[in-house]
N, C-alpha and C positions, 0 to 999 in steps of 0.2 A: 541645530536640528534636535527633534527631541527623540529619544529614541523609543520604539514599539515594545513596550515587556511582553513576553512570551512564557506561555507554557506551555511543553508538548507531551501531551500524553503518547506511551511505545515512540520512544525517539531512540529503539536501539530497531525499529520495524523500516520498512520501506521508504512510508510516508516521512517519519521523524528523521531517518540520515540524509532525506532528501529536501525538508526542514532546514537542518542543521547546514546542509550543502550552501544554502541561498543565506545564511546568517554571516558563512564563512565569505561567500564573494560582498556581501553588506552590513561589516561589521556598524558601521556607525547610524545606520538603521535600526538595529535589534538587538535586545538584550536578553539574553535568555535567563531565566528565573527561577525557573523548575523544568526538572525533567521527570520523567518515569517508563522504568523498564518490569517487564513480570520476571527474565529468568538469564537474561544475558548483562552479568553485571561485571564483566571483564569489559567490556565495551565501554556501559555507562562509566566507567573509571575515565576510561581515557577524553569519555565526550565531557565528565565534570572537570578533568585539567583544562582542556582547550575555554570552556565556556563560560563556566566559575556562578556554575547557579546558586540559589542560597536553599533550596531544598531537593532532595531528591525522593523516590518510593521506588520501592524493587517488593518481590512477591513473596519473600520469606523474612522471618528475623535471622534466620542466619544470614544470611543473604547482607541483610542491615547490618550486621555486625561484621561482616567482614570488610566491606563498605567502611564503615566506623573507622577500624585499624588502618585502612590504605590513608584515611583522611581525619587522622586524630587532631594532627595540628590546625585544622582549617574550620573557620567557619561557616560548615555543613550541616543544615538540619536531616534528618536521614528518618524516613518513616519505612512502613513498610504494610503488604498485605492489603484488603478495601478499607477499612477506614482507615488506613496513612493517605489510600489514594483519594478518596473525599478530604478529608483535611487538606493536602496539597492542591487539590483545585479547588477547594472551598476558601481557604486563609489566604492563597495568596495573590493579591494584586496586581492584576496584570492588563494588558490591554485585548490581549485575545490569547484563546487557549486552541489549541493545537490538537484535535480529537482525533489521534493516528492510532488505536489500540483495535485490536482485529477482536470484532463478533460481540456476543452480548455482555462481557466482561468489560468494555467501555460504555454500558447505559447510565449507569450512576455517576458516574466520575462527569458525564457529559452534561447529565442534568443538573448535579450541583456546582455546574459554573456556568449554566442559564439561570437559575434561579438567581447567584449574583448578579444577572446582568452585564457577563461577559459575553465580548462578540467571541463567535464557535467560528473554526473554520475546521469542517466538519469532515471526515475523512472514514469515517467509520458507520455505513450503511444500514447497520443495524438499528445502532438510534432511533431511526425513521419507522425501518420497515416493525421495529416491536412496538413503539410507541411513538410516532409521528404526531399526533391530536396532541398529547401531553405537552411535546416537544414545542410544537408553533402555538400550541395558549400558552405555554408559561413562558416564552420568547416572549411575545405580545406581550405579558404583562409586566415583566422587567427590562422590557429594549433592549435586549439581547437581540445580536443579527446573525443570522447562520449562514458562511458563508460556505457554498458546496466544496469541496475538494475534485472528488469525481469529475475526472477528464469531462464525461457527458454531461452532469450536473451541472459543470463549471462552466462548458458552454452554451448551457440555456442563459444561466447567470447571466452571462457576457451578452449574451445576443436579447434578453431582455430589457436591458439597461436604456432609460430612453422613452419605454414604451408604457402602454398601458394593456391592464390585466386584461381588461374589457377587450382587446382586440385580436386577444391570441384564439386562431381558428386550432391549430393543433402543433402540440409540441412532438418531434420525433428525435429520439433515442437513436444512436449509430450501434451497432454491433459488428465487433471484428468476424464473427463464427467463431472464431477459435481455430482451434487445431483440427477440426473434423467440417467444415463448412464444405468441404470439397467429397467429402467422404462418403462413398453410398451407404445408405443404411443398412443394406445388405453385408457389408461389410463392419459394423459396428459389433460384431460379439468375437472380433479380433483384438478391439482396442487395449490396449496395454495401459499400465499407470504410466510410463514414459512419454507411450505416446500421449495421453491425457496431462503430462506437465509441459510438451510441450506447444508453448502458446506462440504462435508466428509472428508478433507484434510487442508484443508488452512480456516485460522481465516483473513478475512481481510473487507475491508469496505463492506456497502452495495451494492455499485453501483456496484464494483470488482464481488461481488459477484454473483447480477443477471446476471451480463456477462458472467460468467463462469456457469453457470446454462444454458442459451440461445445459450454458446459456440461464442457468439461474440466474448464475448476478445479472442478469439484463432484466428478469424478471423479477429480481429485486429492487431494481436500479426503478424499474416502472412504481414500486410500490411507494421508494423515497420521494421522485418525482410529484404523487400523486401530493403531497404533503408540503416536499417546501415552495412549490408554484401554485399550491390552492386551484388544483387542475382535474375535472374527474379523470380517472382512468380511459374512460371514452373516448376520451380528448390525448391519447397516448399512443404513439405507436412507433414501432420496431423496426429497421431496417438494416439489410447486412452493410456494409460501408467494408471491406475486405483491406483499404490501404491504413487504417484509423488514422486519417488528415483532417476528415472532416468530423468534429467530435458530437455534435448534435445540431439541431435543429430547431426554427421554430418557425410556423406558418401562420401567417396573420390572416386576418379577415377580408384583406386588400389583394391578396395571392402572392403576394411579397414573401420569400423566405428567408431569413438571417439566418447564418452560421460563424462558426466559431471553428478558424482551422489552424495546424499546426503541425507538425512533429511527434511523436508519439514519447512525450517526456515530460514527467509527472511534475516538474517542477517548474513548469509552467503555469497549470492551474495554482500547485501551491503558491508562485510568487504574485500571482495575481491576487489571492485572498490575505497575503498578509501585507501588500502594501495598499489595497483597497482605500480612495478610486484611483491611487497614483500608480503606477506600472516601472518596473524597473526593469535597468538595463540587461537581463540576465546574460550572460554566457554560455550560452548551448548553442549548439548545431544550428544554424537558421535553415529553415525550409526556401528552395527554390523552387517558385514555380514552376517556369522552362520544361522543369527538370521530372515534373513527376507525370507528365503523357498523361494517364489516363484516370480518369477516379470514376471508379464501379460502384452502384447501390445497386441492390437486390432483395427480393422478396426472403421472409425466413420461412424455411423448409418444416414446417410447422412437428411432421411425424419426426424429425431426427433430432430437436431439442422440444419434447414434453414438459420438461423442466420448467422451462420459458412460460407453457400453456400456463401451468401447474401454478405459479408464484401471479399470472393475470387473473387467475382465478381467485386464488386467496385474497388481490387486491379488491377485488369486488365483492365476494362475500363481507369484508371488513372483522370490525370484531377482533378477535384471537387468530383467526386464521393466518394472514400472515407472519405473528409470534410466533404460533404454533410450525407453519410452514419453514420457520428459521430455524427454530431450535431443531427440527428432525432432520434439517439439511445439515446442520451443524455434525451430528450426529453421524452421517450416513457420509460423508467426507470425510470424516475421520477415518472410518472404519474403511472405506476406497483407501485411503494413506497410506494405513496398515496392510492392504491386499487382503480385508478379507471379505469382498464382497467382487463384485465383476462392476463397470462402468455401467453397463445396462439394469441392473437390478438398482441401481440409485433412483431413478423415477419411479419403478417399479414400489418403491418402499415407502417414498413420500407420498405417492397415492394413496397407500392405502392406509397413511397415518390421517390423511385428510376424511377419505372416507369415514377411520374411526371418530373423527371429529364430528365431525355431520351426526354420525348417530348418538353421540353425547349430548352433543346440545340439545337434541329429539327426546332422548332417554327421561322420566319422570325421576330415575334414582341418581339424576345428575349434581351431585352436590357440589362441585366447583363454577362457584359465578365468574371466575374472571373468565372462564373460556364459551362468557356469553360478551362483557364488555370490558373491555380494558380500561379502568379508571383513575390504575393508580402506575408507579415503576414496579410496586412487584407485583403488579396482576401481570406487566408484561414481560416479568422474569418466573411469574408461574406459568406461563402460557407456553413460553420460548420452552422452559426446563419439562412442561409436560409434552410437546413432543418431541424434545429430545428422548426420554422414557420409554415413549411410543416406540419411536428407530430403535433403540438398542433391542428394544426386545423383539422385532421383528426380527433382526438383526444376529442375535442369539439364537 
């Protein structure tokens, strides 16, 4: 058997030890190649002894240098900072790369190992939601296949497979609610950052987390959707799914509905994309039916995630909007991290970075194009980085 080269981008993040998890129970499947961490570089030491890549990127040259000394004897190529991380997913060979790096600090690294015409198994939301167009024409031109990550992505993926475009009536999106789906809104200028980390279903990072709390990521999830299914927006839609069993959805033109159900554990999608179309055996938890009674979907409670409204709306104005919409989210979850904002003043602020959008692009003294069309990677890292700007200084 021949084995799959790998490289993962953030294999010290969620996504990457959960990666690394499925390489451990199938060693003679996968060879890991490269890896890349931005700041936990005690980890990646230990994950370069077990895995024995031939290059690695960490976020500083010190960093790389300390790297260096642990692993003088071996040979490690050791970069560091973005262009080590472009070179390492640009130089090296592999069969699919591994997009696990949180937010818009993974756009590049992910484009230049489309551009080689490596298959993505895409893990990182942003990609899409800043530059999506970019993304699926330059796939298309180099036969690069992007394979979702995203529990929900992943089960359109799956429940696609088989079918034709032409027959899909509407694709639906599962959302857990989060931590507040129960919660009156009356009750929302209680909410604590505790209570906002935590999420009732799914153990993942912070930032994943207040988005799924706020229901952004759902409304960003709609926007990446809109791009790797070639689906308009219209054709999207949202429902609470409270047990996350059922991970998405898809309604054909026949009334027929496919889904994609399971466990709420991430290395399921993952094992799916990197042995694509073969399946493996994995070792987790199996789901009994018998055993789970009941599965509830529900309407979303539109007044209590704004958020959600907020990121449908930037999918449809198109444009900069949704870069714009990311980078101020980006922004404004930080600054919730730090406590220095309330959980209700988060829509509050991305509002009104969007409304400042709207009158920029109106504006005659508008001198930035890209926040009329995204053409190039850094129109949509000026788009992302100008509402970021926007939040802080509300925010300030």
């Amino acid at each position: 058997m021949t084995k799959k080269r790998l490289t993962i981008l953030g294999s010290t993040g969620s996504i990457g030890t959960s990666t690394l998890d499925i390489v451990r129970q199938f060693p003679n499947h996968f060879d890991v190649c490269a890896l890349s961490c931005h700041s936990r570089v005690q980890q990646l030491a230990e994950q370069i002894r077990e895995f024995h890549p031939d290059i690695v990127c960490v976020g500083s040259e010190e960093q790389a240098d300390w790297l260096q000394k642990q692993f003088a004897a071996k040979d490690l190529t050791i970069v560091y900072g973005d262009e080590g991380l472009i070179q390492l997913t640009a130089e090296t060979k592999v069969d699919l790369v591994v997009a696990g790096i949180v937010g818009s600090a993974g756009l590049r690294s992910t484009y230049a190992a489309i551009e080689r015409g490596y298959d993505i198994a895409l893990a990182n939301k942003e990609t899409m939601v800043l530059s999506g167009e970019l993304m699926v024409t330059k796939a298309q031109e180099t036969g690069s296949t992007i394979f979702p990550v995203d529990s929900e992505h992943n089960a359109i993926f799956q429940s696609l497979v088989g079918h034709q475009q032409s027959d899909i009536e509407k694709i639906i999106l599962t959302a857990s609610g989060g931590p507040f789906r129960d919660t009156p809104l009356s009750q929302f200028h209680q909410i604590t950052l505790q209570d906002a980390l935590n999420h009732p279903n799914w153990n993942m990072g912070n930032k994943i987390t207040i988005d799924s709390a706020t229901m952004m990521n759902k409304g960003l999830e709609v926007i990446e959707a809109r791009w790797l299914f070639d689906i308009p927006v219209s054709q999207i839609e949202v429902v609470i799914h409270r047990e996350s069993i059922v991970h998405s959805l898809v309604e054909y033109t026949d009334g027929s509905f496919i889904a994609q159900l399971g466990l709420p554990d991430m290395r399921i999608p993952i094992a799916f994309c990197l042995a694509y179309p073969a399946r493996l055996p994995l070792r987790s938890e199996k789901m009994k039916m018998a055993e789970l009674g009941k599965l509830h979907f529900e309407p979303v409670v539109w007044e209590k995630f704004p958020c959600l409204e907020m990121a449908i709306s930037a999918a449809n104005l198109g444009g900069a909007a949704p870069a714009v919409l990311n980078g101020a989210n980006e922004a404004v979850v930080a600054a919730y991290l730090e406590e220095r904002i309330h959980f209700l003043e988060i829509a509050g602020i991305l509002k009104k970075v969007l409304e400042q959008l709207c009158l920029s692009q109106k504006s005659q003294e508008n001198h930035y194009p890209f926040l009329h069309h995204i053409q190039t990677i850094d129109d949509a890292l000026k788009a992302d980085n100008w509402g970021r700007l926007e939040a802080q200084s509300l925010i300030n």
